[in-house]
mmCIF file of the N, C-alpha and C atoms, coordinates in Angstrom:
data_MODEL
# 
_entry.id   MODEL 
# 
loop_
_atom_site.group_PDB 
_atom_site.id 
_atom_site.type_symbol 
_atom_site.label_atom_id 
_atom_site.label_alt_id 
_atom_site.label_comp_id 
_atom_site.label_asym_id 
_atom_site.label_entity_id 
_atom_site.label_seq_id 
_atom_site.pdbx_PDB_ins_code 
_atom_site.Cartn_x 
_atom_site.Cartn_y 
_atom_site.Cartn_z 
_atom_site.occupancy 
_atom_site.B_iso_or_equiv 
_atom_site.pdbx_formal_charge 
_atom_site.auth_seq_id 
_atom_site.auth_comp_id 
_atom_site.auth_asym_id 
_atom_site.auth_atom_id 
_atom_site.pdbx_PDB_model_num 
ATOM 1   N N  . UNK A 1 1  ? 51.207 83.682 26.891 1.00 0.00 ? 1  UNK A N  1 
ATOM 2   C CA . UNK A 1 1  ? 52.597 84.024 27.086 1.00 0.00 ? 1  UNK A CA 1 
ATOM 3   C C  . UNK A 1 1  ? 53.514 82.931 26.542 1.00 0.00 ? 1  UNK A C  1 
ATOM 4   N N  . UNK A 1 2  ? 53.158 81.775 26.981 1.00 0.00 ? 2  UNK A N  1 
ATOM 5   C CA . UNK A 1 2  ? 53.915 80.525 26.171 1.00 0.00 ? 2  UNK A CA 1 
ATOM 6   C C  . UNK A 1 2  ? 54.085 80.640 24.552 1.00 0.00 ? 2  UNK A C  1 
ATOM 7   N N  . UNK A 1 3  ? 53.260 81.416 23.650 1.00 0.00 ? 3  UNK A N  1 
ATOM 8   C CA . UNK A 1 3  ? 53.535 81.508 22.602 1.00 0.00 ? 3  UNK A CA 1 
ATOM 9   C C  . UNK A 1 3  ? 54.203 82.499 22.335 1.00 0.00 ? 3  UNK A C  1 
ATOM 10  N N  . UNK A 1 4  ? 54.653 83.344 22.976 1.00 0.00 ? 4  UNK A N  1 
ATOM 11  C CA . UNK A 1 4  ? 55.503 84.417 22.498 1.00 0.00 ? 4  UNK A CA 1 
ATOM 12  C C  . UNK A 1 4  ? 56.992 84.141 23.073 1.00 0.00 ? 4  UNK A C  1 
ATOM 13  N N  . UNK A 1 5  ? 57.041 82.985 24.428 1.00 0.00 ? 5  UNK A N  1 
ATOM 14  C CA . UNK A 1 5  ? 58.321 82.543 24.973 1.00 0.00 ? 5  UNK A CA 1 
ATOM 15  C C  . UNK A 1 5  ? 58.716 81.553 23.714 1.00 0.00 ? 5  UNK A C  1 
ATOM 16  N N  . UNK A 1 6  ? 57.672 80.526 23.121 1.00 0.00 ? 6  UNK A N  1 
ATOM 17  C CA . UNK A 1 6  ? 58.088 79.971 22.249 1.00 0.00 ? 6  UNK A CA 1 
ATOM 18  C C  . UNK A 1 6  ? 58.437 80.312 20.960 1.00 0.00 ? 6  UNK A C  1 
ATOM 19  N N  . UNK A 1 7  ? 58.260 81.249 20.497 1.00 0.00 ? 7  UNK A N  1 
ATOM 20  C CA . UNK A 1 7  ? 59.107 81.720 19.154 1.00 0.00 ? 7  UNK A CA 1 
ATOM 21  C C  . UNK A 1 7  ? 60.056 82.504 19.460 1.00 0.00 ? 7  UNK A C  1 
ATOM 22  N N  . UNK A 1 8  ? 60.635 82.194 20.743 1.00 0.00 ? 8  UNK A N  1 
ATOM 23  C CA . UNK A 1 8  ? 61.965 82.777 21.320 1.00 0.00 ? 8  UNK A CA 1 
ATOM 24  C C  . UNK A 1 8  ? 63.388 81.609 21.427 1.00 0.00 ? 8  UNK A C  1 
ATOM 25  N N  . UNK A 1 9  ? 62.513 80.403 22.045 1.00 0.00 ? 9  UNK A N  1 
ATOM 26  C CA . UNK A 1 9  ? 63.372 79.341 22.471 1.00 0.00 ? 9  UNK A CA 1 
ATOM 27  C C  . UNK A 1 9  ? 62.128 77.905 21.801 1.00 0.00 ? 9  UNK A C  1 
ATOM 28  N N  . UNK A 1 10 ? 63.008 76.637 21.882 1.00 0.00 ? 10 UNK A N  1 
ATOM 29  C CA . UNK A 1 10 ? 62.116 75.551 21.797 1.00 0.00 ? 10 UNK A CA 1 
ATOM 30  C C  . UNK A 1 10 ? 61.662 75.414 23.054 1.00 0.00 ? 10 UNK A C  1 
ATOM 31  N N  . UNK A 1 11 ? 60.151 75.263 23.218 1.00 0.00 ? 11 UNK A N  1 
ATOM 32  C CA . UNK A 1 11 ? 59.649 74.885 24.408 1.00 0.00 ? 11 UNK A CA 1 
ATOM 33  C C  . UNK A 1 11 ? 59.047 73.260 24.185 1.00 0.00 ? 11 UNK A C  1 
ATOM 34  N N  . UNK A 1 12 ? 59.521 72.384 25.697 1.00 0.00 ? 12 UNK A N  1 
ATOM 35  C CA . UNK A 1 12 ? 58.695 71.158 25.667 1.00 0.00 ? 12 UNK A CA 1 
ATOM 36  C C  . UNK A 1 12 ? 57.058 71.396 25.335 1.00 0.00 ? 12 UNK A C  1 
ATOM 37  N N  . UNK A 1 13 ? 56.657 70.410 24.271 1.00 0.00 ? 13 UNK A N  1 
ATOM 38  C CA . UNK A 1 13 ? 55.673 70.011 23.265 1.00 0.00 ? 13 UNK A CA 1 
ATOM 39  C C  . UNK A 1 13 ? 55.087 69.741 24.178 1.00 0.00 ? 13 UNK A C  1 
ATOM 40  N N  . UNK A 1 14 ? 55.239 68.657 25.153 1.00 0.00 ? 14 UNK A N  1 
ATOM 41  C CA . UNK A 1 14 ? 54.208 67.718 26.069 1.00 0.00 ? 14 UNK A CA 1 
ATOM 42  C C  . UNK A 1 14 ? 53.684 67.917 27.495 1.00 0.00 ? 14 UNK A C  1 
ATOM 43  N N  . UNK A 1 15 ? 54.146 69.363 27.544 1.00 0.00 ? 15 UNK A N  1 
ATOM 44  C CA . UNK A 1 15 ? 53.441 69.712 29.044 1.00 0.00 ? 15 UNK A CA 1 
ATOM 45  C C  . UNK A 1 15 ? 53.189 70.836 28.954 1.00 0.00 ? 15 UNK A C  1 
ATOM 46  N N  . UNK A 1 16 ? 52.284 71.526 30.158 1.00 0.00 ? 16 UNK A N  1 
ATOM 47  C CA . UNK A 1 16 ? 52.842 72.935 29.820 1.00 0.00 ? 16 UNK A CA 1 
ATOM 48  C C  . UNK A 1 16 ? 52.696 73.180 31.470 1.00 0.00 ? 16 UNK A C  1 
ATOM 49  N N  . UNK A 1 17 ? 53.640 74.842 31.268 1.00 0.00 ? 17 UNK A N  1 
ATOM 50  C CA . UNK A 1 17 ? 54.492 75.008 32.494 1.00 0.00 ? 17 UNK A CA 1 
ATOM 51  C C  . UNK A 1 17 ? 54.038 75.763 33.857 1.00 0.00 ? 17 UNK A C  1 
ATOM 52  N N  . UNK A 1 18 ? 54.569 75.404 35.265 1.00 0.00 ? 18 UNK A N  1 
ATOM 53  C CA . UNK A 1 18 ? 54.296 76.523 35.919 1.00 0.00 ? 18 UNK A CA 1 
ATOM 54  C C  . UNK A 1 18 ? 54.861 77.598 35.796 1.00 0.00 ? 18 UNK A C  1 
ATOM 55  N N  . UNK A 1 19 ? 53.631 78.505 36.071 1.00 0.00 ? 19 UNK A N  1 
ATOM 56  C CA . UNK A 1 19 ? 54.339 79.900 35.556 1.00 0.00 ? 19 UNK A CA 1 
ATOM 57  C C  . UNK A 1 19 ? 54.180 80.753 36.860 1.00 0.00 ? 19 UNK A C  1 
ATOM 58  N N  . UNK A 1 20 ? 55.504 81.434 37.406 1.00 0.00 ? 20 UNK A N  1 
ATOM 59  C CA . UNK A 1 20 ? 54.979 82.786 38.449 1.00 0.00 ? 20 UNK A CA 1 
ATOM 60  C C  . UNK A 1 20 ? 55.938 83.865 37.806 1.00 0.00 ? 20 UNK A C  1 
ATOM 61  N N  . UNK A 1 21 ? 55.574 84.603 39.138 1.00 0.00 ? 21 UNK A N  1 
ATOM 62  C CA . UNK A 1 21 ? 56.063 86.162 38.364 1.00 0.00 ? 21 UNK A CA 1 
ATOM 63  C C  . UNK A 1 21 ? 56.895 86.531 39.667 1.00 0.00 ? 21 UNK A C  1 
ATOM 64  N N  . UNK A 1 22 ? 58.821 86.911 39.338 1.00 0.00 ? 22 UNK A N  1 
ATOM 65  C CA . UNK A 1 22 ? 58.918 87.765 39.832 1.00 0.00 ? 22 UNK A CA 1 
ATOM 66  C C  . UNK A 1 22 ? 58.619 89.129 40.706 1.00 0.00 ? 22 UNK A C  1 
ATOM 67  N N  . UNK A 1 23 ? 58.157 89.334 41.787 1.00 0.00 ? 23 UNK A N  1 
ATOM 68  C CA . UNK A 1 23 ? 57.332 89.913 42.604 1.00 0.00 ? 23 UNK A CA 1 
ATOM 69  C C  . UNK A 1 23 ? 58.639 91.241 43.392 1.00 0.00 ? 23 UNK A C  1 
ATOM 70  N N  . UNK A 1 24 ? 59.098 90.644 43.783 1.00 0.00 ? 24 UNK A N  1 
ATOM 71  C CA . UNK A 1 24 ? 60.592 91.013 44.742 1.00 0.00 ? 24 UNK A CA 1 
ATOM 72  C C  . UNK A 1 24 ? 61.714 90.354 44.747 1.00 0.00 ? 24 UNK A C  1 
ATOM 73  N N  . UNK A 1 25 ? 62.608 90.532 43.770 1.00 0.00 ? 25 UNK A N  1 
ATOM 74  C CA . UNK A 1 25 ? 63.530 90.477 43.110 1.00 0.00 ? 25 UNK A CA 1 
ATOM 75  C C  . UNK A 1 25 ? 64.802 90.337 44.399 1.00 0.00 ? 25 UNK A C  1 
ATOM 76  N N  . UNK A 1 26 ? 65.222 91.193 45.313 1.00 0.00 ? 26 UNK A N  1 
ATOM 77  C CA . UNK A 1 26 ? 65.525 91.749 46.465 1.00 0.00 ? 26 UNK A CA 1 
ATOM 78  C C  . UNK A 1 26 ? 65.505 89.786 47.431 1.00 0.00 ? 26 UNK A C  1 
ATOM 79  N N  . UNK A 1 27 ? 64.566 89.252 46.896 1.00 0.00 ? 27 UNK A N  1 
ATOM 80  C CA . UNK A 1 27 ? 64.508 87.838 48.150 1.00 0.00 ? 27 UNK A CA 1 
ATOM 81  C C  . UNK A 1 27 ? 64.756 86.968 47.263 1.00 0.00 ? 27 UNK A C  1 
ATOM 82  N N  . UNK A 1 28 ? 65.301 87.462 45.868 1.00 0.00 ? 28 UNK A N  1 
ATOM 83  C CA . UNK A 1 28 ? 66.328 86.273 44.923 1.00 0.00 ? 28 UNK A CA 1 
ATOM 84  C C  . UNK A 1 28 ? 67.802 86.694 44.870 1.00 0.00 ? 28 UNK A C  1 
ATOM 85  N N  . UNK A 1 29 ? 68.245 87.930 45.533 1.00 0.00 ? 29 UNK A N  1 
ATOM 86  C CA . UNK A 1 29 ? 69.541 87.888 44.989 1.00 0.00 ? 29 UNK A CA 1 
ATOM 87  C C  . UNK A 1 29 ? 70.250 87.120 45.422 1.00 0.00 ? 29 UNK A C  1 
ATOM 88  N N  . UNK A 1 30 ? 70.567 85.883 46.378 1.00 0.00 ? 30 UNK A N  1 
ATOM 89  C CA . UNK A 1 30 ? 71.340 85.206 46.890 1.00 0.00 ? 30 UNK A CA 1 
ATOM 90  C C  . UNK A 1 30 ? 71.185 83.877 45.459 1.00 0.00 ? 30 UNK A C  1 
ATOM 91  N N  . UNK A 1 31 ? 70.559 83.930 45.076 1.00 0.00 ? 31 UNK A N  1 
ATOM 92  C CA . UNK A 1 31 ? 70.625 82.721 44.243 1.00 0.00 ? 31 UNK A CA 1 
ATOM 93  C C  . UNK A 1 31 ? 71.049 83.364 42.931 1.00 0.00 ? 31 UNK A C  1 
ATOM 94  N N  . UNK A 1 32 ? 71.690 82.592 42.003 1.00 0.00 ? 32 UNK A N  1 
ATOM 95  C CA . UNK A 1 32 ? 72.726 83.103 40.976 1.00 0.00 ? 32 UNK A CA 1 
ATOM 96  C C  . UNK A 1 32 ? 71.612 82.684 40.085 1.00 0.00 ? 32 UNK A C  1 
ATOM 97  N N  . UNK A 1 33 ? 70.718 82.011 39.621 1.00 0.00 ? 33 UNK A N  1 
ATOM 98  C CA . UNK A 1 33 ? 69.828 81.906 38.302 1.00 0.00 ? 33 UNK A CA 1 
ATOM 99  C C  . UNK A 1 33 ? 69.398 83.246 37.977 1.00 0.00 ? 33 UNK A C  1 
ATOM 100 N N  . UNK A 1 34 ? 68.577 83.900 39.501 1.00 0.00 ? 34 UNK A N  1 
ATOM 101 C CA . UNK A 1 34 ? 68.033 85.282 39.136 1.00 0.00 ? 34 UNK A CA 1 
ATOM 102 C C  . UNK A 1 34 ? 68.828 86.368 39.388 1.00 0.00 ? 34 UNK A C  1 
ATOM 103 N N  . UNK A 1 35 ? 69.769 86.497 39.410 1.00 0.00 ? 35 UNK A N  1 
ATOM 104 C CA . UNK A 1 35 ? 70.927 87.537 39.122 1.00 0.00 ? 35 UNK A CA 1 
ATOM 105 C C  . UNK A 1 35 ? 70.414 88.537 38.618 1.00 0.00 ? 35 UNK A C  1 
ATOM 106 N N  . UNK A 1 36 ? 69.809 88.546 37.279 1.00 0.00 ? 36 UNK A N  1 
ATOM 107 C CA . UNK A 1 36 ? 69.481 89.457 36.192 1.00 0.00 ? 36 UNK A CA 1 
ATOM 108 C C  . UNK A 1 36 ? 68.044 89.537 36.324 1.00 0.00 ? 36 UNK A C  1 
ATOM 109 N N  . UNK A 1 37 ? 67.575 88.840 37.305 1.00 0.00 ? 37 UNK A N  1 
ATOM 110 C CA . UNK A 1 37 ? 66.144 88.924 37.248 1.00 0.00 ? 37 UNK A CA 1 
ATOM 111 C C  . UNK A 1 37 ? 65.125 90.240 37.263 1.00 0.00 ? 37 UNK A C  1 
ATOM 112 N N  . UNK A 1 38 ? 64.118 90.534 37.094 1.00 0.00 ? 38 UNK A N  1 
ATOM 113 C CA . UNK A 1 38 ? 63.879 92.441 37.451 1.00 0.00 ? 38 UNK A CA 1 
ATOM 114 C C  . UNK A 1 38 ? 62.195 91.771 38.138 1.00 0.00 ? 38 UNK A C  1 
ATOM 115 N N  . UNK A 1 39 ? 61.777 92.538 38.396 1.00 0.00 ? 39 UNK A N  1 
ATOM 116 C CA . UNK A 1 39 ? 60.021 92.513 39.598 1.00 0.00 ? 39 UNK A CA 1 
ATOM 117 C C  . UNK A 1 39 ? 59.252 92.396 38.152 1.00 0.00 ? 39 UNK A C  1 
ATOM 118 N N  . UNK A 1 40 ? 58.957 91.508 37.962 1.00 0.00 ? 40 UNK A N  1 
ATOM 119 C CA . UNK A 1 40 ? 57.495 91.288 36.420 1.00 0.00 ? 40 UNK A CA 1 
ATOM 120 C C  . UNK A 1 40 ? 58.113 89.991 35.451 1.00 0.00 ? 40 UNK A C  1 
ATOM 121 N N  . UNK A 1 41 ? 59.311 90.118 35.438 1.00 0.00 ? 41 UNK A N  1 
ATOM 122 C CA . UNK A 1 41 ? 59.815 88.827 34.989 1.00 0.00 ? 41 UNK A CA 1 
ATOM 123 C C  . UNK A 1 41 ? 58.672 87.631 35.139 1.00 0.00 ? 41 UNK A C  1 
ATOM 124 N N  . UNK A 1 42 ? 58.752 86.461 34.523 1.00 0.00 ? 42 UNK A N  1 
ATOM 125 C CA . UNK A 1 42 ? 58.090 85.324 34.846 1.00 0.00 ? 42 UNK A CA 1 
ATOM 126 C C  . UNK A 1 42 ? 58.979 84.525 34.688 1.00 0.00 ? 42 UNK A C  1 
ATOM 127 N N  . UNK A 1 43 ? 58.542 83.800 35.419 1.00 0.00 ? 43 UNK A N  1 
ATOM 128 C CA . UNK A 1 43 ? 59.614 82.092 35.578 1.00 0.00 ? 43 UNK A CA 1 
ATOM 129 C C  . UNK A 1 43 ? 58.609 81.228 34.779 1.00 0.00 ? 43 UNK A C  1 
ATOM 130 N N  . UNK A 1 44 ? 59.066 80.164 33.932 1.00 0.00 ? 44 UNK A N  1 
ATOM 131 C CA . UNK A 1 44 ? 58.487 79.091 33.635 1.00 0.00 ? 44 UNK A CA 1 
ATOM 132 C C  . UNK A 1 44 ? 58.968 77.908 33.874 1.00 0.00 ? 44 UNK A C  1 
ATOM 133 N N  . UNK A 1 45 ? 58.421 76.866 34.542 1.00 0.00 ? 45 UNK A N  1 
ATOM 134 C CA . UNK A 1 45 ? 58.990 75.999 35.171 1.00 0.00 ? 45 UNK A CA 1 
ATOM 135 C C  . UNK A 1 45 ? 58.259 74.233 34.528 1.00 0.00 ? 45 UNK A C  1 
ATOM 136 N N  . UNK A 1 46 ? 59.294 74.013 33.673 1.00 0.00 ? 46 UNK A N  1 
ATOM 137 C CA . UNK A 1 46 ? 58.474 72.429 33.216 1.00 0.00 ? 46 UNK A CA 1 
ATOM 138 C C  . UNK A 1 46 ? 59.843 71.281 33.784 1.00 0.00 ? 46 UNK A C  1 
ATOM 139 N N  . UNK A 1 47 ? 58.427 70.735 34.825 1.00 0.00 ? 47 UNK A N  1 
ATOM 140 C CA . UNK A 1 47 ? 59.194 69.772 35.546 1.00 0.00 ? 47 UNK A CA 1 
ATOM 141 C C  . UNK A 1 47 ? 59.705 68.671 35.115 1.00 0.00 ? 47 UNK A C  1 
ATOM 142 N N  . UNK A 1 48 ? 58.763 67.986 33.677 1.00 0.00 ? 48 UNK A N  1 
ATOM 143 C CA . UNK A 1 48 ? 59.116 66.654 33.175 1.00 0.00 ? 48 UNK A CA 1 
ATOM 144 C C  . UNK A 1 48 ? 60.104 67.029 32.387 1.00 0.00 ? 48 UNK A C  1 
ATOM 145 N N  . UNK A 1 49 ? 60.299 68.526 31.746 1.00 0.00 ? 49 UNK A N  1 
ATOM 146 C CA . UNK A 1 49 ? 61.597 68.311 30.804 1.00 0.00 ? 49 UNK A CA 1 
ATOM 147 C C  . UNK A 1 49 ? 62.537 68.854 31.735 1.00 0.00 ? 49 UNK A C  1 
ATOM 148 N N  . UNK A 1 50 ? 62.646 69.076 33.042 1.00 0.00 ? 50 UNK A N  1 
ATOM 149 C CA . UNK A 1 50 ? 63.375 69.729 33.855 1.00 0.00 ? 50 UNK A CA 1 
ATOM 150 C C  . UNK A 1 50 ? 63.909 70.744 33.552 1.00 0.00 ? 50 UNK A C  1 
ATOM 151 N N  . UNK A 1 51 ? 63.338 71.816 33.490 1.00 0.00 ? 51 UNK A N  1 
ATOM 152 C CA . UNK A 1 51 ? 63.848 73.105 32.879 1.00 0.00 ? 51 UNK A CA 1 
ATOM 153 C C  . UNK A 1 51 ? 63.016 74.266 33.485 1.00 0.00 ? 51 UNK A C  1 
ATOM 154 N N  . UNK A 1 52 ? 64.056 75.139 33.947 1.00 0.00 ? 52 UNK A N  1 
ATOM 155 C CA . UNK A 1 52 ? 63.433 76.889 33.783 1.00 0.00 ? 52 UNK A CA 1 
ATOM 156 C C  . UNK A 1 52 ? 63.614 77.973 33.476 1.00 0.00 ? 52 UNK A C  1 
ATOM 157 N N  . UNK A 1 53 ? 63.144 78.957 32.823 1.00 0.00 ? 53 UNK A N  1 
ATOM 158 C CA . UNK A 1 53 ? 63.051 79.639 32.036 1.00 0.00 ? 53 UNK A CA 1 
ATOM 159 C C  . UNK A 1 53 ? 62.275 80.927 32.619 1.00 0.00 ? 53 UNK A C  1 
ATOM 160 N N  . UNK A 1 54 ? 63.501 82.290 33.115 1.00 0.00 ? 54 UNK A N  1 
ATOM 161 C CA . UNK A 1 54 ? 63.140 83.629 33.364 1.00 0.00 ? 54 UNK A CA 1 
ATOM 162 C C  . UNK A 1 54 ? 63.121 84.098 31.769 1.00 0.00 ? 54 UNK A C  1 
ATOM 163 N N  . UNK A 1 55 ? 61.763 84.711 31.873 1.00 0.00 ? 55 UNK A N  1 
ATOM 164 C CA . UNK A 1 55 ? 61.274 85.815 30.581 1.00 0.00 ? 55 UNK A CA 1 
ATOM 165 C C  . UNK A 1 55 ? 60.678 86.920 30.983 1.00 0.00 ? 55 UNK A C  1 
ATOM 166 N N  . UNK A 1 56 ? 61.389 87.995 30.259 1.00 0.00 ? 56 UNK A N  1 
ATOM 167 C CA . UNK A 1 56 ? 61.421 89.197 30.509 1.00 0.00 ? 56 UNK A CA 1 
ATOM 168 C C  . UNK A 1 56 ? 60.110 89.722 29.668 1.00 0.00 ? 56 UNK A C  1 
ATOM 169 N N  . UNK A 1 57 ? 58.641 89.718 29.772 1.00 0.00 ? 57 UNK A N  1 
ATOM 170 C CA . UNK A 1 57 ? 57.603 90.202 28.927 1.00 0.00 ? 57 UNK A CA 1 
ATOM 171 C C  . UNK A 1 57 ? 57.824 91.738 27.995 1.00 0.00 ? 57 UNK A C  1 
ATOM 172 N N  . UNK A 1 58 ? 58.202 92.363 29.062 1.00 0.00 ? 58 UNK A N  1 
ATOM 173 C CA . UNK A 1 58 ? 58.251 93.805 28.666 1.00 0.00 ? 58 UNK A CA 1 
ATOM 174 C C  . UNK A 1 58 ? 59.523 94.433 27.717 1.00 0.00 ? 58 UNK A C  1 
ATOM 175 N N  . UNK A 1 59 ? 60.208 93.511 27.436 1.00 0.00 ? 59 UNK A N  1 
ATOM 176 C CA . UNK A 1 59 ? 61.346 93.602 26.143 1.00 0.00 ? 59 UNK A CA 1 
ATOM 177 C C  . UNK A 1 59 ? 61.174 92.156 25.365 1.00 0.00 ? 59 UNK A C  1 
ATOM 178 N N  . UNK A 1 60 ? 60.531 91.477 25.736 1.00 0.00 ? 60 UNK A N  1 
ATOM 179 C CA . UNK A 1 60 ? 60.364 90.489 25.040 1.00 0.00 ? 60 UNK A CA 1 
ATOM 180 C C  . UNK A 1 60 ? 61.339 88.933 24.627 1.00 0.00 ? 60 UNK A C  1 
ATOM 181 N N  . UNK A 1 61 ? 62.308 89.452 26.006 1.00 0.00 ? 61 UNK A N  1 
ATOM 182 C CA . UNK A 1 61 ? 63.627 88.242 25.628 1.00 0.00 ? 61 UNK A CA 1 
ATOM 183 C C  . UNK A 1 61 ? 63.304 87.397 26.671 1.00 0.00 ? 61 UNK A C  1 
ATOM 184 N N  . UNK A 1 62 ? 64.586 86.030 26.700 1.00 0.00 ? 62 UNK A N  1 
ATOM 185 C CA . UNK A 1 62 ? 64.439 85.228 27.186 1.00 0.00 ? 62 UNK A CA 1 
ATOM 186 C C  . UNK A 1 62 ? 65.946 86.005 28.327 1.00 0.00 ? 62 UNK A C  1 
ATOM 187 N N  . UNK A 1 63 ? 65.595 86.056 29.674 1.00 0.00 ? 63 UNK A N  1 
ATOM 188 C CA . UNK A 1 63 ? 66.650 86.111 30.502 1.00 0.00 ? 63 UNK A CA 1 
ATOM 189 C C  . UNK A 1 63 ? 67.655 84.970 30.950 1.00 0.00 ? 63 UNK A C  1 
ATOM 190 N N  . UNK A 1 64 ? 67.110 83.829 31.345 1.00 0.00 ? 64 UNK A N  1 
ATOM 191 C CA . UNK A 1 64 ? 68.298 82.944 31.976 1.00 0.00 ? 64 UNK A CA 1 
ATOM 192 C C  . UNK A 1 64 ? 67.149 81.573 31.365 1.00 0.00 ? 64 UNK A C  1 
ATOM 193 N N  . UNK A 1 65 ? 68.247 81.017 31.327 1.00 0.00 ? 65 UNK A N  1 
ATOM 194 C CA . UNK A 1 65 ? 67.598 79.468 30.819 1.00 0.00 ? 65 UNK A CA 1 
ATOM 195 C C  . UNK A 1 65 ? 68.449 78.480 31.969 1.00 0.00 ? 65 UNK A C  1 
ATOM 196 N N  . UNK A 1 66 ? 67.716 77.327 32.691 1.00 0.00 ? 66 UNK A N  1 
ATOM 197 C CA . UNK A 1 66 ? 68.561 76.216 32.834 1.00 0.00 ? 66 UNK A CA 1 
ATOM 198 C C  . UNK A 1 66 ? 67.963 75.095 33.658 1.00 0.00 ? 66 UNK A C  1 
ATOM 199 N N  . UNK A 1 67 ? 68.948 73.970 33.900 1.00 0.00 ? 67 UNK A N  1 
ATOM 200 C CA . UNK A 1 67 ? 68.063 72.915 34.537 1.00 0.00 ? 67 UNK A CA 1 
ATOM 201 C C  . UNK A 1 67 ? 67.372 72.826 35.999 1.00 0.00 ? 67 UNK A C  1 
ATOM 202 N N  . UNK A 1 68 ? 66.679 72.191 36.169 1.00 0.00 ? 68 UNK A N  1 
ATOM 203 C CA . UNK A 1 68 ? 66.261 72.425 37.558 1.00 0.00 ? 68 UNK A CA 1 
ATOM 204 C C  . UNK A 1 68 ? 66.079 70.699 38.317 1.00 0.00 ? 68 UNK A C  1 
ATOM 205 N N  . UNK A 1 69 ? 66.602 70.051 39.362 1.00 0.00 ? 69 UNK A N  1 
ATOM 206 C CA . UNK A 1 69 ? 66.519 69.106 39.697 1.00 0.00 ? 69 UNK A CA 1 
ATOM 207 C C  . UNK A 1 69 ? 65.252 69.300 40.488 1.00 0.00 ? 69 UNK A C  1 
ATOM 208 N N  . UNK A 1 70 ? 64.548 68.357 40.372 1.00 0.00 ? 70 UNK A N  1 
ATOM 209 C CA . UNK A 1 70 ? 63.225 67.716 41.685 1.00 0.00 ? 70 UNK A CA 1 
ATOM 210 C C  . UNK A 1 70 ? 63.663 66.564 42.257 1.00 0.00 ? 70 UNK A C  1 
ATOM 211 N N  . UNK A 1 71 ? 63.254 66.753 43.703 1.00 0.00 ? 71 UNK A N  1 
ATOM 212 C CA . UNK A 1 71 ? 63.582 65.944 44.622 1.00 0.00 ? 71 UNK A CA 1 
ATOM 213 C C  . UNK A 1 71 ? 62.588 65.290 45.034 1.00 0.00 ? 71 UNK A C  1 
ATOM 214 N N  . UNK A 1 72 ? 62.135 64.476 45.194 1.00 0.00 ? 72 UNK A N  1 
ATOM 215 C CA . UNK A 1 72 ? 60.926 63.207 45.123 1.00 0.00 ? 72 UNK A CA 1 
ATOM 216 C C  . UNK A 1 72 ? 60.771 63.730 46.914 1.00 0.00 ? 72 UNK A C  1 
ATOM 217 N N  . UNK A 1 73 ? 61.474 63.333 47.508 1.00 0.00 ? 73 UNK A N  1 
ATOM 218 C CA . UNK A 1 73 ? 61.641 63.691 49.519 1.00 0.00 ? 73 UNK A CA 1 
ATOM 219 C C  . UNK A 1 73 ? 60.999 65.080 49.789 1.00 0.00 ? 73 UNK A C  1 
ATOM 220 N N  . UNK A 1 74 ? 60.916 65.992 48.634 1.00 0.00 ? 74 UNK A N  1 
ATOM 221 C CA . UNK A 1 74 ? 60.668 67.591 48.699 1.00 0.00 ? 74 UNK A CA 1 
ATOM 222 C C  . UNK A 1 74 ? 59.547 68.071 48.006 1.00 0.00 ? 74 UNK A C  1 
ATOM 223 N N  . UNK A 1 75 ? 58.851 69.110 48.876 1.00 0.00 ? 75 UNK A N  1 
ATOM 224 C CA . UNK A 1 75 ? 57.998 69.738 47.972 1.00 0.00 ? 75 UNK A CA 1 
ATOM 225 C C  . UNK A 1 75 ? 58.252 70.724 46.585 1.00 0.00 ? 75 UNK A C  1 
ATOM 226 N N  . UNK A 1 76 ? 59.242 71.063 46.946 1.00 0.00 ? 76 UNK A N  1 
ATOM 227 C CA . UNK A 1 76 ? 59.307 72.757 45.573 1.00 0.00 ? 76 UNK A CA 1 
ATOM 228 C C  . UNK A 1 76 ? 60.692 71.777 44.872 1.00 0.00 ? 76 UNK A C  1 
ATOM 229 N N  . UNK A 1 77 ? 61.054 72.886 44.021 1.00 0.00 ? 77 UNK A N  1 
ATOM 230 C CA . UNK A 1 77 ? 61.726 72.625 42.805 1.00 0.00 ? 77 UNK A CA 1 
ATOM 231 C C  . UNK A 1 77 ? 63.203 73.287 43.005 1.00 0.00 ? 77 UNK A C  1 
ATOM 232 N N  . UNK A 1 78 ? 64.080 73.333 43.284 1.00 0.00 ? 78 UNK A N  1 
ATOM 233 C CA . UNK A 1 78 ? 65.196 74.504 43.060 1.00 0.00 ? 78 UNK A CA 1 
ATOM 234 C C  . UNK A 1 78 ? 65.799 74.519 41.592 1.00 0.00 ? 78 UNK A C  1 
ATOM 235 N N  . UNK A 1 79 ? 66.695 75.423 41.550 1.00 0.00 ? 79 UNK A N  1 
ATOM 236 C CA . UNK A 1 79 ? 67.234 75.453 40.162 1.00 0.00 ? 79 UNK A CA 1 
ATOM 237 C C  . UNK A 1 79 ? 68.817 75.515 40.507 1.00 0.00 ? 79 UNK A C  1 
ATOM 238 N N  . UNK A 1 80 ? 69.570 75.354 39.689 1.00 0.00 ? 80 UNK A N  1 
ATOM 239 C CA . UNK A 1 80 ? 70.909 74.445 40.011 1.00 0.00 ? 80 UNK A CA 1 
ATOM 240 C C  . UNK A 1 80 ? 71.854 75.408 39.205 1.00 0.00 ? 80 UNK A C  1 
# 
């Protein structure tokens, strides 16, 4: 999947990313990244370049791009 996100957008060279999948869409609408999000989407999440990235497989685009801070005190990642 990383190669088909990457001849979409530049992806960081030096890591590669966590990836999940949109499941229930419905327990993201309060957060504004996944707005546009739909149930199959995947998130890609690269922590050292701080970045994430909803991709839509089944049309083949890139949905929302943006940064994501990590908090050293915290387990998970949010997006900003």
């Amino acid at each position: 999947m990383t190669e088909k996100v990457g001849k979409l957008i530049a992806l960081p060279a030096d890591e590669t990313p966590t990836i999940a999948t949109v499941e229930d869409k419905t327990k993201l609408a309060d957060q504004a990244f996944f707005s546009a999000a739909e149930n199959g989407d995947k998130l890609l999440i690269y922590t050292k370049a701080q970045k994430a990235i909803v991709y839509r497989p089944s049309t083949n685009q890139i949905i929302n791009v943006g940064p994501i801070s990590i908090d050293p005190q915290a387990s998970g990642t949010t997006t900003q």
